[in-house]
Structure formats: C-alpha cells, structure tokens
C-alpha positions in Angstrom: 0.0 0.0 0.0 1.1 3.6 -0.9 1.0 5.7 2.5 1.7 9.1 2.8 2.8 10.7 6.0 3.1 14.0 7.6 3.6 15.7 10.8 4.4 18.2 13.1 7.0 19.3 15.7 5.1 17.5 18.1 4.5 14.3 16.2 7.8 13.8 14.3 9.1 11.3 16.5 6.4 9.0 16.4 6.1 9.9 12.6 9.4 8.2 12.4 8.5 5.1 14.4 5.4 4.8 12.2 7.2 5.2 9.0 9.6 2.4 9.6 6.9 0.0 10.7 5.3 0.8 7.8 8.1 0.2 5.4 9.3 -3.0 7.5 5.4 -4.5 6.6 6.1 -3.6 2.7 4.3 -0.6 2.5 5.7 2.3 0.1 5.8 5.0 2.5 6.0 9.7 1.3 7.0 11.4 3.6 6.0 15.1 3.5 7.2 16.5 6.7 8.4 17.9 8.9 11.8 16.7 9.0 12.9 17.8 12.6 11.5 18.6 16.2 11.7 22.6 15.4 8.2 24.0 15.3 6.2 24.3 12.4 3.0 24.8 11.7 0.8 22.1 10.9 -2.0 22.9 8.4 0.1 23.2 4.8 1.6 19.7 5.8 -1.9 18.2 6.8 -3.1 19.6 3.3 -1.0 17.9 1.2 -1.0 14.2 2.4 -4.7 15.1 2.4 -4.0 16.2 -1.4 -2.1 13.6 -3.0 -4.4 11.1 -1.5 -7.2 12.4 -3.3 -5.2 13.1 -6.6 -4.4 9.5 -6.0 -0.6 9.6 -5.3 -1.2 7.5 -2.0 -3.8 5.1 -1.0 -3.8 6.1 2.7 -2.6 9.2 4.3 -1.5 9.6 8.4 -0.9 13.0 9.9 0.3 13.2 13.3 0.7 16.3 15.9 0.6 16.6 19.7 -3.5 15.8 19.9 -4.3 15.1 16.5 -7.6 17.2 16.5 -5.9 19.9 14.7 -4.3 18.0 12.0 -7.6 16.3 10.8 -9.4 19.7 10.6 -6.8 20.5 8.7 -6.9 17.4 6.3 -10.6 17.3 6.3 -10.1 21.0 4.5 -9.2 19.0 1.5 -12.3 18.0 -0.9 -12.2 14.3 -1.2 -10.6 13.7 2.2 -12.5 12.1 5.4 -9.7 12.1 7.4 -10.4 10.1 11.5 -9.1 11.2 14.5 -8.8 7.7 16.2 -7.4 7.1 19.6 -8.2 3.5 19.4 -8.5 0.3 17.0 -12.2 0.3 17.4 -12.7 3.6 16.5 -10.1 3.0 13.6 -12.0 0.0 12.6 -15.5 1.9 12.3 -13.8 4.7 10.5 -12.3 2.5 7.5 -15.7 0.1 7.1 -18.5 2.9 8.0 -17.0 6.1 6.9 -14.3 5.2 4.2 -11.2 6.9 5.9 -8.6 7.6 4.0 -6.4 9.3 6.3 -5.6 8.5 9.5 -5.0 11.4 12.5 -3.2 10.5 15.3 -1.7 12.2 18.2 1.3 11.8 19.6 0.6 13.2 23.0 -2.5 11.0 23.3 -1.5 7.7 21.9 1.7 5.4 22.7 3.7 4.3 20.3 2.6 0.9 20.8 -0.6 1.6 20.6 -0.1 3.8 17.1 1.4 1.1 15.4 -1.5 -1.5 16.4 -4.3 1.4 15.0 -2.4 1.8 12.2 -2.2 -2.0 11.4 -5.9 -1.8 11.8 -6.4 1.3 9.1 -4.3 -0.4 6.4 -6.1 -3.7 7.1 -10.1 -3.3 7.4 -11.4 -2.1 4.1 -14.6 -0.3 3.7 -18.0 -2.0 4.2 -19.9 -0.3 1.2 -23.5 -1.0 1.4 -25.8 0.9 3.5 -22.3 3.0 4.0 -22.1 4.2 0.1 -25.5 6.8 0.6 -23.4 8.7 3.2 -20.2 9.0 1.6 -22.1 10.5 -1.3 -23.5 12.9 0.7 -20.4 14.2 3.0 -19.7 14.8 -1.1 -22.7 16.3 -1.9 -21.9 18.9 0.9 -18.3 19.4 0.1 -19.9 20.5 -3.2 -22.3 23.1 -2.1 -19.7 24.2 0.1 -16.9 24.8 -2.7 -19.5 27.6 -3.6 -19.9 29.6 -1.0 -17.6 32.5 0.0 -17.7 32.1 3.4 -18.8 29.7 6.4 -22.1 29.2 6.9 -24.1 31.1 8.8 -24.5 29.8 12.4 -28.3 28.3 13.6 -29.7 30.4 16.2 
C-alpha cells in the first residue's frame, strides 16, 4: 500500500517510528514532513497528504501532531478527504468500514507508540463495508460541493 505521512514538531518522533513499521510491513511510505523537532505549523503539511491522497498519489494518508484534532481539521479542509481522529482500534476500525477513511490522525501526545502502530495496522487492514455505508459518503460529497461555492462559512443556527 502507498502511505503518505506528515507531521508536526510534536509528532515527528512518532512519525518516524510509524514510517519504519510501515516500510518494514512492505508498504511504500512519502513522507512530507516535517523533518525535525523545530516548530512548524501544521495545516500546509496536513493539506498535502490530504492532497495527494485524493489526486491518487497514496492510497492512505497519516498525519500526526501533539493531539491530533488539529491535523484532521486540517486534512478534512481538502475535498475528497474524510480524514479520522482515532485514539483507538475500534474507533479506527468503524472509521475505515463505516466512513471510508482515507487518512488517518493521530496524536502523539495521546496515543503510545505501541498503541499507534497497532491502530495503524488496523487502518491499512479493514477495508470499507460499502453497502448501506455508500449513501453517506455520497452525501459528505454532496456537501463538500455546495460548500466549494460559498464565500464564506455558513451562517451559524440560532
């Protein structure tokens, strides 16, 4: 599998550890950055492994920062990218087969590395239910579509 990974400051280590468990399972791993522990910010680098997954350049995409919340707003920017914040395999699980993932968020503050490596074993493995599922991806489209129009956020319910 094609896996392209980015991070931050705060998740470079643990982007390192997961890169080489990737590549040591046979996975073709990008790496996109950040390349060292100084601070950076983490929305351009979120973008594009959010990007090139949807232009097809990876199958998967992983960003990691301190919490991960940050990074999948971020990569959720990105038409065409449903990008999970998952803390667990469960969660990881239900994201790939309900909601069609294709990038993973993970933080490095919140998650050992142990534990990264097992959800990330779980997001390359479980593939996406379809079905009853395929309705709702369309529409998460459907809304990234009447989005891409507007100028601005929406206006807030009262």
């Amino acid at each position: 599998m094609r896996v392209v990974i980015g991070s931050d400051h705060a998740g470079f280590v643990l982007k390192g550890a997961v890169s080489a468990h990737l590549r040591s399972g046979g996975h073709d791993v990008e790496d996109v950055g950040t390349f060292s522990e100084e601070p950076v910010d983490y929305p351009p680098i979120c973008a594009d492994v959010a990007r090139r997954v949807v232009l097809g350049d990876g199958d998967v995409g992983i960003v990691i920062g301190g919490s991960g919340q940050g990074e999948a707003i971020a990569a959720n920017k990105v038409h065409g990218a449903r990008a999970a914040l998952c803390h667990d395999e469960y969660t990881c699980r239900l994201a790939r087969r309900h909601n069609d993932a294709n990038i993973l968020s993970l933080g490095a503050r919140v998650v050992a590395t142990e534990l990264a490596l097992d959800i990330i074993d779980v997001f390359i493995a479980t593939p996406f239910d379809g079905g009853r599922h395929v309705a709702r991806i369309e529409e998460l489209a459907t809304i990234e579509a009447e989005e891409s129009g507007n100028a601005g956020p929406s206006p807030a319910a009262p």
